[in-house]
C-alpha positions, -999 to 999 in steps of 0.1 A, spaced: 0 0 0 12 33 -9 13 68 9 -16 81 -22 -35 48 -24 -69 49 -26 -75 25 1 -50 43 25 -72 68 17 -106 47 22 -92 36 61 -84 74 67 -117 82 57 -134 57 78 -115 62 109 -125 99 105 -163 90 98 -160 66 129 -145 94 148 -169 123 141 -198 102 150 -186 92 186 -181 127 189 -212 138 180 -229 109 206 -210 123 233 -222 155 224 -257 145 220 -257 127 252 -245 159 272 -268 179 257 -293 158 269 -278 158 303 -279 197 301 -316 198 294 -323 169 319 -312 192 344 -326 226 331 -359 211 333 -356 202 366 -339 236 380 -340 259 355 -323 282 382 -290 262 379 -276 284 351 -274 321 367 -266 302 399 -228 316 404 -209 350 424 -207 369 390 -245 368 383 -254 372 413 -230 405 420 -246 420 385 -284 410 398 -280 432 432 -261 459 417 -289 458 393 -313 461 420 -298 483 444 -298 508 406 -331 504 404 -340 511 439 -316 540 438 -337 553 410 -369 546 425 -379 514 403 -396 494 431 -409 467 407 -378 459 390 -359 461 423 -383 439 442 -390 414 412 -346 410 411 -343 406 452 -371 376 447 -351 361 419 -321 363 435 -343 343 468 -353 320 445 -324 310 424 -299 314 456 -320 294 480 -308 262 465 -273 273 462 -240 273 482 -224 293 510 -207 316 484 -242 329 473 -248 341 507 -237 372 511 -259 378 480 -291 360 495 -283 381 528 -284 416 506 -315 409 488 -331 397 518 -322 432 532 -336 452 499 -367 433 502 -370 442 537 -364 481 532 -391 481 500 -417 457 520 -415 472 556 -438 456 583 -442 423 557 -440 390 579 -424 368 549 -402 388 519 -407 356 496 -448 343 504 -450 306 499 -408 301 511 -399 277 539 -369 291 564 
């Protein structure tokens, strides 16, 4: 067999094709994974410091500016998403449980319907 035979070529070709398609299982498979787990905690993606950071600056803006909807709808999000998260998300869960007390004052519960 020759470097520039055609069926060097043909086993290059194949081992390629074979190649390509275990890659594209694996991909397939952890794609799946991905949704799998979207589905059940959709909450999972924006669940890390940075976001979190952006989401109370973003809030403590908007109750800077007088936006008490956007700030109070971010400090529930922030609840939401953080409650099932680690101990590096609470600082975060701490500061928009404090925004949420200073636009609510005198409410019982900032987040209705969420176990402590």
């Amino acid at each position: 067999m020759t470097p520039g035979s055609p069926q060097r070529a043909r086993r290059v070709a194949l081992a390629l094709a074979a190649v390509a398609l275990v890659l594209a299982a694996a991909g397939a498979l952890s794609f799946r994974g991905f949704v799998t787990r979207t589905k059940h905690d959709p909450g999972f993606l924006y669940r890390d410091p940075a976001t979190f950071e952006k989401l109370v600056k973003r809030s403590r803006e908007a109750e800077a500016h007088g936006d008490r909807g956007t700030a109070t709808a971010t400090y529930r999000f922030i609840l939401t998403v953080g409650a099932k998260g680690d101990s590096t998300l609470e600082p975060y869960v701490a500061a928009a449980r404090a925004g949420l007390t200073r636009l609510t004052p005198g409410a019982s519960d900032t987040l209705p319907g969420r176990p402590d």
